[in-house]
C-alpha positions as CSV (number, residue, x, y, z in Angstrom):
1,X,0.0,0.0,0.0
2,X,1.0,3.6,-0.9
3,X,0.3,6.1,1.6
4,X,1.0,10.0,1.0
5,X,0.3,13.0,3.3
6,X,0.1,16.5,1.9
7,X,0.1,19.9,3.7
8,X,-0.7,23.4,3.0
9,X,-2.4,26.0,4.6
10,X,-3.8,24.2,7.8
11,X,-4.8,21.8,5.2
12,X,-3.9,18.0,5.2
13,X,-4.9,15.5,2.6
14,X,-4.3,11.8,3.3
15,X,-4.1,9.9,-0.2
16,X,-4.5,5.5,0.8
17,X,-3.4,3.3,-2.4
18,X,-3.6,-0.3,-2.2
19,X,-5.0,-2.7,1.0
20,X,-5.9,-0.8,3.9
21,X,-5.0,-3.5,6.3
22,X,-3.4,-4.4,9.8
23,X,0.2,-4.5,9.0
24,X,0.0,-1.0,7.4
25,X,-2.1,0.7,10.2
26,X,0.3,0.8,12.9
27,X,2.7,3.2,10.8
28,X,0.2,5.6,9.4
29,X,-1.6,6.4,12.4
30,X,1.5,7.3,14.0
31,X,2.6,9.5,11.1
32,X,-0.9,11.3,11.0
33,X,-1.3,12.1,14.6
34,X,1.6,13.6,14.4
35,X,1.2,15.8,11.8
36,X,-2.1,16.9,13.2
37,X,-1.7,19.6,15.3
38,X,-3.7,22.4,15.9
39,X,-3.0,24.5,13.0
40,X,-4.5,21.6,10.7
41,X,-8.2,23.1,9.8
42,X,-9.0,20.3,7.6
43,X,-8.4,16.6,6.6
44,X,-9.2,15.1,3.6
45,X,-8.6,11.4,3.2
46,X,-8.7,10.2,-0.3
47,X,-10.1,6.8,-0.6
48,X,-10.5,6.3,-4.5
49,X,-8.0,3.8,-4.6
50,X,-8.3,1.8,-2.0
51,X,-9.1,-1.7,-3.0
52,X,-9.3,-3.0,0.1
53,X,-9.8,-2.2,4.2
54,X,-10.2,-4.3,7.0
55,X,-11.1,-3.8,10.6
56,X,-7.6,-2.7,11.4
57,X,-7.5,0.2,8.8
58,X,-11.3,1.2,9.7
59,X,-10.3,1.3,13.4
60,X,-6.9,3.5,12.5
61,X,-9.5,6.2,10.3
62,X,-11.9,6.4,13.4
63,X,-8.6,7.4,15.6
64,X,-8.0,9.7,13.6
65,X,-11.4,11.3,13.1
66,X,-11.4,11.2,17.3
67,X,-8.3,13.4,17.3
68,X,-9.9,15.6,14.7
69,X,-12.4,16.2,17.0
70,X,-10.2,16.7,19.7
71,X,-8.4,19.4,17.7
72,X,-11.1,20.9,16.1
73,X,-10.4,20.1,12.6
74,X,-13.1,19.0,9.7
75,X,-12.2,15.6,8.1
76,X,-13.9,14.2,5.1
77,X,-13.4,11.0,3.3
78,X,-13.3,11.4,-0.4
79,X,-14.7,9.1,-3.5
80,X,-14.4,5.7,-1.6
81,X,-13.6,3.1,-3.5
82,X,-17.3,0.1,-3.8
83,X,-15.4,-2.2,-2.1
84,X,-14.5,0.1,0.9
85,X,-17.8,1.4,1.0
86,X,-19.4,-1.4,1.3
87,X,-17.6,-2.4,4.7
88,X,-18.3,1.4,5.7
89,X,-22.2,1.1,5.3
90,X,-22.2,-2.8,7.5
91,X,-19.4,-1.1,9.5
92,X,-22.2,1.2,10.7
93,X,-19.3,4.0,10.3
94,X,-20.8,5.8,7.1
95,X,-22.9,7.3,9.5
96,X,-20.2,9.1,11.4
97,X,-17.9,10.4,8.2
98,X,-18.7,13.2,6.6
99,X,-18.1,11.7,2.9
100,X,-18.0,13.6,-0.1
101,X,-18.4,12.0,-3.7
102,X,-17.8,12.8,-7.5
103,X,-16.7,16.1,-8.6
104,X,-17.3,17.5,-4.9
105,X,-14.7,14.9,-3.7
106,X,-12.4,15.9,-6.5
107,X,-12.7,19.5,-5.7
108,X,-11.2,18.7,-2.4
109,X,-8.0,16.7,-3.4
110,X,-7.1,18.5,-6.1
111,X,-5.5,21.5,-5.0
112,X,-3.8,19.9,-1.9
113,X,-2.5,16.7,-4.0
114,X,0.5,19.3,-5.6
115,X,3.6,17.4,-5.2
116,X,5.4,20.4,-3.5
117,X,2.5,19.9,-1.0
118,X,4.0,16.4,-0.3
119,X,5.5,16.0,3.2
120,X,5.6,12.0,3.6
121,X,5.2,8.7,2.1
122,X,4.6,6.0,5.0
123,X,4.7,2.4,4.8
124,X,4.6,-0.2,7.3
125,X,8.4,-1.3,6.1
126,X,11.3,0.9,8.1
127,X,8.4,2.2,10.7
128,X,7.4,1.0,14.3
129,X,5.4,-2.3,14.3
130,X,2.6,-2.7,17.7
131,X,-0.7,-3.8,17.8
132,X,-3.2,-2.8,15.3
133,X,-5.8,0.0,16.4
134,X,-8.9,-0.8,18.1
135,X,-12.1,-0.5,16.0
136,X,-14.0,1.6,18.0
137,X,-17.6,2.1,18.2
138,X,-19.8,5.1,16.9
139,X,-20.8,5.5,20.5
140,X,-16.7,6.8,21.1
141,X,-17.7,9.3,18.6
142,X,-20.6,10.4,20.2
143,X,-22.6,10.1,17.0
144,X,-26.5,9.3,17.5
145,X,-27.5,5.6,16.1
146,X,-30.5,5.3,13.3
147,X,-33.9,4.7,14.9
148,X,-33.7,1.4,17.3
149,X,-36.7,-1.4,18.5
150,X,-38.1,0.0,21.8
151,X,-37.9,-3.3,23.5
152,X,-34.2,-3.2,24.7
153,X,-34.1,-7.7,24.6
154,X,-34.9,-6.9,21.2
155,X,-32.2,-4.2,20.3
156,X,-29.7,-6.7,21.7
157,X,-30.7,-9.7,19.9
158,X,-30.4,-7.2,16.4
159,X,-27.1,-5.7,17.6
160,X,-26.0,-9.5,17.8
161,X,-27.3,-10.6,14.5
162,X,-25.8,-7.3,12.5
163,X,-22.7,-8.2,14.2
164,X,-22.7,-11.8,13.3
165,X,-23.7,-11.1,9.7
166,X,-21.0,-8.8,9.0
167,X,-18.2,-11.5,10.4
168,X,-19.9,-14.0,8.0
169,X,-19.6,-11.4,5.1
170,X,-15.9,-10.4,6.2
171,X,-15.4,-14.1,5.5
172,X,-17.2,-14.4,2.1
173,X,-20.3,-16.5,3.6
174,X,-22.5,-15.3,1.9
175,X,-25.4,-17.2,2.9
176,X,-25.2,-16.9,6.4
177,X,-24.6,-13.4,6.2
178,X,-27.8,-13.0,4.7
179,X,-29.9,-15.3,7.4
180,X,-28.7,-13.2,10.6
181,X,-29.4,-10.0,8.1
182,X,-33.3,-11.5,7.5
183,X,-33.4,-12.8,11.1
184,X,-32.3,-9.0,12.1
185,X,-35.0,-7.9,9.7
186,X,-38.0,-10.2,11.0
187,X,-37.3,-8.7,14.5
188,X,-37.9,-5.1,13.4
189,X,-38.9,-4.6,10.0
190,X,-38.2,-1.0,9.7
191,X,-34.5,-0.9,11.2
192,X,-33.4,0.5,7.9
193,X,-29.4,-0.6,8.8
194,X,-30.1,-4.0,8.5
195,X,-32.1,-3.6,5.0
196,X,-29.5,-1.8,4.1
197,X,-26.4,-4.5,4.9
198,X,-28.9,-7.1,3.3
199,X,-29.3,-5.1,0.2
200,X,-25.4,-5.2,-0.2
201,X,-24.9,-8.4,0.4
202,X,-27.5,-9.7,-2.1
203,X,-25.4,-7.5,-4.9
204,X,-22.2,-10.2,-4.2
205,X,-23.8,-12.3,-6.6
206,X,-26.0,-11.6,-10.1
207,X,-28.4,-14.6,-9.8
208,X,-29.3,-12.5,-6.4
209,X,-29.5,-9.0,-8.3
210,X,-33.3,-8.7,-8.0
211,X,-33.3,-9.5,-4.6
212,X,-31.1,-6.2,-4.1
213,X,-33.7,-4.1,-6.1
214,X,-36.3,-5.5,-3.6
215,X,-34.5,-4.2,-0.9
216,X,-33.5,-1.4,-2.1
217,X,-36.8,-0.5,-3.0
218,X,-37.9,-1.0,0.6
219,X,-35.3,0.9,2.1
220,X,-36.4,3.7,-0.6
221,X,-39.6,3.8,0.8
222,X,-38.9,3.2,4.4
223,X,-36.7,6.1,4.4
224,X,-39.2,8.1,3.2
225,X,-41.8,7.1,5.7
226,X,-39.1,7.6,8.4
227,X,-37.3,11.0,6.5
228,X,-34.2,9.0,6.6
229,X,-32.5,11.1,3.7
230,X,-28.9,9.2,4.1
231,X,-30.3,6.2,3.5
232,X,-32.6,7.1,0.6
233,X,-30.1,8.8,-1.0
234,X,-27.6,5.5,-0.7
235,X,-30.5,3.2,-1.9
236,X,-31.2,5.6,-4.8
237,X,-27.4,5.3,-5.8
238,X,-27.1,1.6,-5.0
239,X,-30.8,1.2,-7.8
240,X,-29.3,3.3,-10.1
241,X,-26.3,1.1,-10.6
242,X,-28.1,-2.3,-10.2
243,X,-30.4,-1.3,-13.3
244,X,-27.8,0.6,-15.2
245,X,-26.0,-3.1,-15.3
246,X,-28.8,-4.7,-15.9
Protein backbone atom coordinates (compact mmCIF):
# COMPACT_ATOMS: atom_id res chain seq x y z
CA UNK A 1 0.00 0.00 0.00
CA UNK A 2 1.04 3.57 -0.93
CA UNK A 3 0.30 6.07 1.59
CA UNK A 4 1.01 10.03 1.05
CA UNK A 5 0.35 13.01 3.33
CA UNK A 6 0.12 16.45 1.88
CA UNK A 7 0.14 19.94 3.72
CA UNK A 8 -0.69 23.36 2.97
CA UNK A 9 -2.44 26.01 4.61
CA UNK A 10 -3.78 24.20 7.78
CA UNK A 11 -4.81 21.81 5.16
CA UNK A 12 -3.94 17.95 5.25
CA UNK A 13 -4.93 15.47 2.59
CA UNK A 14 -4.34 11.84 3.32
CA UNK A 15 -4.13 9.86 -0.23
CA UNK A 16 -4.48 5.52 0.78
CA UNK A 17 -3.37 3.26 -2.41
CA UNK A 18 -3.58 -0.31 -2.20
CA UNK A 19 -5.02 -2.71 0.97
CA UNK A 20 -5.85 -0.77 3.92
CA UNK A 21 -4.97 -3.53 6.33
CA UNK A 22 -3.36 -4.41 9.75
CA UNK A 23 0.17 -4.51 8.99
CA UNK A 24 0.01 -0.97 7.38
CA UNK A 25 -2.05 0.67 10.24
CA UNK A 26 0.31 0.83 12.90
CA UNK A 27 2.68 3.15 10.79
CA UNK A 28 0.23 5.57 9.41
CA UNK A 29 -1.64 6.40 12.40
CA UNK A 30 1.50 7.31 13.99
CA UNK A 31 2.55 9.50 11.14
CA UNK A 32 -0.86 11.28 11.03
CA UNK A 33 -1.34 12.06 14.61
CA UNK A 34 1.62 13.57 14.42
CA UNK A 35 1.25 15.81 11.77
CA UNK A 36 -2.10 16.93 13.16
CA UNK A 37 -1.74 19.61 15.28
CA UNK A 38 -3.66 22.38 15.93
CA UNK A 39 -2.96 24.52 13.01
CA UNK A 40 -4.54 21.65 10.75
CA UNK A 41 -8.24 23.08 9.76
CA UNK A 42 -9.02 20.27 7.55
CA UNK A 43 -8.38 16.58 6.62
CA UNK A 44 -9.21 15.09 3.61
CA UNK A 45 -8.63 11.35 3.15
CA UNK A 46 -8.70 10.22 -0.35
CA UNK A 47 -10.07 6.78 -0.57
CA UNK A 48 -10.46 6.29 -4.55
CA UNK A 49 -7.96 3.79 -4.59
CA UNK A 50 -8.29 1.85 -1.98
CA UNK A 51 -9.06 -1.73 -3.00
CA UNK A 52 -9.34 -3.02 0.05
CA UNK A 53 -9.75 -2.19 4.20
CA UNK A 54 -10.22 -4.31 7.03
CA UNK A 55 -11.11 -3.79 10.62
CA UNK A 56 -7.58 -2.70 11.43
CA UNK A 57 -7.48 0.19 8.84
CA UNK A 58 -11.31 1.23 9.71
CA UNK A 59 -10.29 1.31 13.38
CA UNK A 60 -6.93 3.52 12.53
CA UNK A 61 -9.48 6.20 10.34
CA UNK A 62 -11.92 6.40 13.39
CA UNK A 63 -8.65 7.42 15.56
CA UNK A 64 -7.96 9.71 13.55
CA UNK A 65 -11.42 11.26 13.11
CA UNK A 66 -11.37 11.18 17.26
CA UNK A 67 -8.28 13.40 17.30
CA UNK A 68 -9.92 15.59 14.73
CA UNK A 69 -12.37 16.22 17.00
CA UNK A 70 -10.22 16.72 19.70
CA UNK A 71 -8.37 19.37 17.66
CA UNK A 72 -11.08 20.86 16.07
CA UNK A 73 -10.43 20.15 12.56
CA UNK A 74 -13.09 18.99 9.65
CA UNK A 75 -12.21 15.55 8.06
CA UNK A 76 -13.93 14.22 5.11
CA UNK A 77 -13.44 11.01 3.34
CA UNK A 78 -13.26 11.35 -0.38
CA UNK A 79 -14.66 9.12 -3.46
CA UNK A 80 -14.40 5.67 -1.59
CA UNK A 81 -13.64 3.06 -3.54
CA UNK A 82 -17.26 0.07 -3.79
CA UNK A 83 -15.40 -2.22 -2.10
CA UNK A 84 -14.46 0.07 0.92
CA UNK A 85 -17.79 1.42 0.96
CA UNK A 86 -19.38 -1.36 1.32
CA UNK A 87 -17.59 -2.38 4.70
CA UNK A 88 -18.28 1.39 5.70
CA UNK A 89 -22.18 1.13 5.33
CA UNK A 90 -22.23 -2.75 7.54
CA UNK A 91 -19.43 -1.14 9.53
CA UNK A 92 -22.16 1.19 10.72
CA UNK A 93 -19.32 4.03 10.26
CA UNK A 94 -20.75 5.77 7.07
CA UNK A 95 -22.93 7.33 9.51
CA UNK A 96 -20.22 9.10 11.43
CA UNK A 97 -17.94 10.42 8.16
CA UNK A 98 -18.71 13.17 6.59
CA UNK A 99 -18.11 11.75 2.91
CA UNK A 100 -18.04 13.61 -0.11
CA UNK A 101 -18.35 12.01 -3.67
CA UNK A 102 -17.83 12.76 -7.48
CA UNK A 103 -16.70 16.09 -8.60
CA UNK A 104 -17.32 17.52 -4.91
CA UNK A 105 -14.71 14.93 -3.75
CA UNK A 106 -12.41 15.91 -6.49
CA UNK A 107 -12.68 19.48 -5.70
CA UNK A 108 -11.24 18.67 -2.37
CA UNK A 109 -8.04 16.68 -3.40
CA UNK A 110 -7.13 18.50 -6.14
CA UNK A 111 -5.53 21.52 -5.03
CA UNK A 112 -3.83 19.90 -1.91
CA UNK A 113 -2.51 16.67 -4.03
CA UNK A 114 0.52 19.25 -5.56
CA UNK A 115 3.63 17.41 -5.19
CA UNK A 116 5.37 20.45 -3.48
CA UNK A 117 2.50 19.94 -1.02
CA UNK A 118 3.98 16.36 -0.31
CA UNK A 119 5.47 15.99 3.16
CA UNK A 120 5.65 12.03 3.56
CA UNK A 121 5.18 8.74 2.09
CA UNK A 122 4.58 5.95 5.03
CA UNK A 123 4.74 2.35 4.75
CA UNK A 124 4.60 -0.24 7.30
CA UNK A 125 8.45 -1.26 6.13
CA UNK A 126 11.27 0.93 8.11
CA UNK A 127 8.42 2.24 10.75
CA UNK A 128 7.35 0.96 14.29
CA UNK A 129 5.43 -2.28 14.29
CA UNK A 130 2.57 -2.66 17.66
CA UNK A 131 -0.73 -3.84 17.85
CA UNK A 132 -3.18 -2.81 15.26
CA UNK A 133 -5.78 0.00 16.44
CA UNK A 134 -8.95 -0.80 18.09
CA UNK A 135 -12.14 -0.50 16.02
CA UNK A 136 -13.96 1.57 17.99
CA UNK A 137 -17.57 2.14 18.23
CA UNK A 138 -19.77 5.05 16.92
CA UNK A 139 -20.79 5.47 20.55
CA UNK A 140 -16.70 6.80 21.13
CA UNK A 141 -17.70 9.27 18.65
CA UNK A 142 -20.59 10.38 20.23
CA UNK A 143 -22.59 10.10 17.00
CA UNK A 144 -26.53 9.30 17.52
CA UNK A 145 -27.53 5.57 16.15
CA UNK A 146 -30.45 5.33 13.33
CA UNK A 147 -33.93 4.69 14.94
CA UNK A 148 -33.73 1.41 17.35
CA UNK A 149 -36.69 -1.38 18.48
CA UNK A 150 -38.06 -0.04 21.81
CA UNK A 151 -37.89 -3.34 23.51
CA UNK A 152 -34.21 -3.16 24.67
CA UNK A 153 -34.13 -7.74 24.57
CA UNK A 154 -34.94 -6.86 21.16
CA UNK A 155 -32.16 -4.15 20.30
CA UNK A 156 -29.66 -6.72 21.68
CA UNK A 157 -30.66 -9.68 19.90
CA UNK A 158 -30.42 -7.25 16.40
CA UNK A 159 -27.12 -5.69 17.59
CA UNK A 160 -26.00 -9.55 17.76
CA UNK A 161 -27.34 -10.63 14.49
CA UNK A 162 -25.82 -7.32 12.51
CA UNK A 163 -22.73 -8.20 14.17
CA UNK A 164 -22.75 -11.79 13.27
CA UNK A 165 -23.67 -11.06 9.69
CA UNK A 166 -21.02 -8.81 8.99
CA UNK A 167 -18.25 -11.47 10.41
CA UNK A 168 -19.89 -14.02 7.99
CA UNK A 169 -19.57 -11.42 5.10
CA UNK A 170 -15.86 -10.38 6.20
CA UNK A 171 -15.36 -14.15 5.53
CA UNK A 172 -17.15 -14.39 2.14
CA UNK A 173 -20.31 -16.50 3.59
CA UNK A 174 -22.48 -15.27 1.85
CA UNK A 175 -25.40 -17.16 2.90
CA UNK A 176 -25.15 -16.93 6.45
CA UNK A 177 -24.59 -13.40 6.24
CA UNK A 178 -27.76 -13.03 4.74
CA UNK A 179 -29.94 -15.26 7.43
CA UNK A 180 -28.66 -13.20 10.58
CA UNK A 181 -29.36 -10.03 8.08
CA UNK A 182 -33.26 -11.50 7.48
CA UNK A 183 -33.38 -12.80 11.11
CA UNK A 184 -32.28 -9.05 12.06
CA UNK A 185 -34.99 -7.95 9.69
CA UNK A 186 -37.98 -10.16 11.04
CA UNK A 187 -37.26 -8.71 14.48
CA UNK A 188 -37.93 -5.06 13.38
CA UNK A 189 -38.95 -4.64 10.02
CA UNK A 190 -38.25 -0.96 9.65
CA UNK A 191 -34.53 -0.90 11.18
CA UNK A 192 -33.42 0.51 7.88
CA UNK A 193 -29.42 -0.62 8.84
CA UNK A 194 -30.06 -4.00 8.50
CA UNK A 195 -32.06 -3.59 5.03
CA UNK A 196 -29.50 -1.76 4.13
CA UNK A 197 -26.39 -4.46 4.86
CA UNK A 198 -28.86 -7.06 3.29
CA UNK A 199 -29.25 -5.07 0.18
CA UNK A 200 -25.39 -5.25 -0.25
CA UNK A 201 -24.86 -8.45 0.38
CA UNK A 202 -27.49 -9.66 -2.07
CA UNK A 203 -25.37 -7.49 -4.93
CA UNK A 204 -22.20 -10.16 -4.22
CA UNK A 205 -23.83 -12.31 -6.63
CA UNK A 206 -26.00 -11.64 -10.15
CA UNK A 207 -28.36 -14.57 -9.85
CA UNK A 208 -29.31 -12.46 -6.40
CA UNK A 209 -29.51 -9.00 -8.35
CA UNK A 210 -33.27 -8.66 -7.98
CA UNK A 211 -33.30 -9.53 -4.64
CA UNK A 212 -31.07 -6.19 -4.05
CA UNK A 213 -33.74 -4.13 -6.13
CA UNK A 214 -36.34 -5.45 -3.63
CA UNK A 215 -34.54 -4.24 -0.90
CA UNK A 216 -33.50 -1.38 -2.12
CA UNK A 217 -36.80 -0.50 -3.03
CA UNK A 218 -37.86 -1.01 0.57
CA UNK A 219 -35.34 0.94 2.07
CA UNK A 220 -36.43 3.67 -0.62
CA UNK A 221 -39.63 3.79 0.79
CA UNK A 222 -38.93 3.16 4.38
CA UNK A 223 -36.65 6.11 4.40
CA UNK A 224 -39.18 8.07 3.20
CA UNK A 225 -41.82 7.10 5.74
CA UNK A 226 -39.08 7.57 8.41
CA UNK A 227 -37.29 11.00 6.51
CA UNK A 228 -34.19 9.01 6.63
CA UNK A 229 -32.55 11.12 3.74
CA UNK A 230 -28.92 9.23 4.08
CA UNK A 231 -30.30 6.21 3.54
CA UNK A 232 -32.58 7.12 0.62
CA UNK A 233 -30.11 8.78 -0.98
CA UNK A 234 -27.60 5.54 -0.69
CA UNK A 235 -30.50 3.15 -1.92
CA UNK A 236 -31.22 5.56 -4.76
CA UNK A 237 -27.44 5.25 -5.75
CA UNK A 238 -27.10 1.63 -5.04
CA UNK A 239 -30.80 1.18 -7.77
CA UNK A 240 -29.25 3.26 -10.08
CA UNK A 241 -26.34 1.12 -10.62
CA UNK A 242 -28.13 -2.30 -10.15
CA UNK A 243 -30.36 -1.26 -13.26
CA UNK A 244 -27.76 0.58 -15.18
CA UNK A 245 -26.00 -3.11 -15.26
CA UNK A 246 -28.82 -4.73 -15.94
Amino acid sequence: MNNSIYLVSGRMLLSIEGRFVLDECDALKKAVLTALTPAVTTVVVDLSKTDFIDSAGLGTLVGIKIKCNQIKARMTLVNPSPAVEDVLTISKLAEIFEIATGDEGRALVGPLAAPENLVRTVSASGDAGGAAPALASADALRIAEPRRPKDAKTSERIDDLCRNAAEALRRGNYEESIRFYREAVELDDEYLPARNNLAIVYEKRPEWRQKAVEQWEMVMRLSDQLGDMKHRERAEKHLQALRAGA
